[in-house]
C-alpha positions in Angstrom: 11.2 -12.0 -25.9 9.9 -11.1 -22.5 12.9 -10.1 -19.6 11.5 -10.5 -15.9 12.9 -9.2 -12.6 11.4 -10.0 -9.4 12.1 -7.8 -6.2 10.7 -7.9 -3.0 12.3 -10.7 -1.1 13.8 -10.9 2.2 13.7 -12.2 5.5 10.8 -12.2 7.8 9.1 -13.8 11.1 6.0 -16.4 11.4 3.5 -14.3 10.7 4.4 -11.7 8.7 4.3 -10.6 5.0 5.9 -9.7 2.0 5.0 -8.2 -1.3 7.0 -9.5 -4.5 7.1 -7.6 -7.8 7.9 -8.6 -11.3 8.7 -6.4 -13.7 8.5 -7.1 -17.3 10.5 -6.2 -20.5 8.3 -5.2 -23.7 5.5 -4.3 -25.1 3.4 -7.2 -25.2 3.1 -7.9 -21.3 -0.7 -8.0 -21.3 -0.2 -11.0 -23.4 1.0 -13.0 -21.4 -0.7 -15.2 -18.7 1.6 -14.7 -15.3 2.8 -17.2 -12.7 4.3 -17.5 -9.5 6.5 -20.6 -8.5 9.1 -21.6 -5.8 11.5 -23.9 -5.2 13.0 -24.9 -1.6 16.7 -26.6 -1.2 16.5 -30.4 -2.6 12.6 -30.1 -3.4 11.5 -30.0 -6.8 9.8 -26.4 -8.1 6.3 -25.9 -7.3 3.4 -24.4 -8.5 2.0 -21.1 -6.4 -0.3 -18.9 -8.0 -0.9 -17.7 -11.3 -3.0 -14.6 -12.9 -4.2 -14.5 -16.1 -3.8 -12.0 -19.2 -6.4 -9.4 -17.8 -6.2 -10.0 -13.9 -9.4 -11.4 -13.8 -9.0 -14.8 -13.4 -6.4 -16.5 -10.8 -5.6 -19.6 -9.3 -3.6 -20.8 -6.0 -2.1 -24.0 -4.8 -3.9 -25.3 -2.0 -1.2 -24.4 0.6 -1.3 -20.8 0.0 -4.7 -20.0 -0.4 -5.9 -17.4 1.8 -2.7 -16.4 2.5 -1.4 -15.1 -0.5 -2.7 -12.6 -3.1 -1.7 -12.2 -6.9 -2.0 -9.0 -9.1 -1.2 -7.7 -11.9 -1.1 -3.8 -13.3 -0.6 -4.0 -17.3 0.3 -0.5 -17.7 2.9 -0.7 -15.1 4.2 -4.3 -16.8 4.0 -5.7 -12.7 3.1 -8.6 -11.5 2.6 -8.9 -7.6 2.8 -11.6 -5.2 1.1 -10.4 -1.5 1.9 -12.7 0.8 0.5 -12.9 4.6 0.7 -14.7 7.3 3.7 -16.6 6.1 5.0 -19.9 7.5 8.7 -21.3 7.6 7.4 -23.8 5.2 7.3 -21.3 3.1 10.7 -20.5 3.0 12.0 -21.0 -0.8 13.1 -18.8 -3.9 10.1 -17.2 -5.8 10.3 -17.4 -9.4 7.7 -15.4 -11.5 6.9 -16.5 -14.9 5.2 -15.6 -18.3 3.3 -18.0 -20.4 2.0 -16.7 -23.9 -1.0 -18.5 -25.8 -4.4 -18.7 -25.9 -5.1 -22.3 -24.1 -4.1 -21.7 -20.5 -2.0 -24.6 -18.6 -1.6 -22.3 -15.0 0.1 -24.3 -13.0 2.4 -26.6 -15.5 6.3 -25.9 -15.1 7.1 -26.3 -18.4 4.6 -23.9 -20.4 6.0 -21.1 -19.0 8.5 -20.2 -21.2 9.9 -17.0 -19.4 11.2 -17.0 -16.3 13.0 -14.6 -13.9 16.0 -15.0 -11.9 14.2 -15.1 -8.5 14.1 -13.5 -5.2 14.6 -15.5 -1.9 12.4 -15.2 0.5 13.0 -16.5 3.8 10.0 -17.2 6.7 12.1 -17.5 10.9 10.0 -19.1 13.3 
């Protein structure tokens, strides 16, 4: 059983960033592949950026990359979202998420099987 908590949200001008955090429960974090997902009012939740089980591999959707940065510190159990040059588009609440396994599906919804309670994050034009 893994227990996340992300932090870092809040509301900021076009143009600015923001760094989220995640903190994991347990022992086992370094297990666990890590990604980053968001869902605006009425849309449907969608993939952002994911890290896998020794930081050295990550991925982005096409919309954020660039822009936004993901990191992870296994002795701190963290998991970081960097975000820069933010858009009101990308306006939405950030969800971060753990997926255990070998076999690696980064940016499906439903192979995640931890997730947090999210932080908003809100982008003013």
């Amino acid at each position: 059983q893994v227990q996340l908590v992300e932090s870092g949200g809040g509301l900021v001008q076009a143009g600015g960033s923001l760094r989220l955090s995640c903190l994991a429960s347990g022992r086992t974090f370094s297990s666990y592949a890590m990604g980053w997902f968001r869902q605006a009012p009425g849309k449907e939740r969608e993939f952002v950026g994911a890290i896998s089980r020794s930081g050295g591999t990550t991925y982005y959707a096409e919309s954020v990359k660039g822009r936004f940065t993901i990191s992870r510190d296994n002795a701190k159990n963290t998991v970081y979202l960097q975000m820069n040059r933010l858009k009101p588009e990308d306006t939405a609440v950030y969800y971060c998420a753990a997926q255990p396994g070998t076999i690696w599906f980064w940016d499906n919804v439903s192979k995640y099987i931890y997730w947090g309670q999210g932080t908003q994050v809100t982008v003013s034009s």
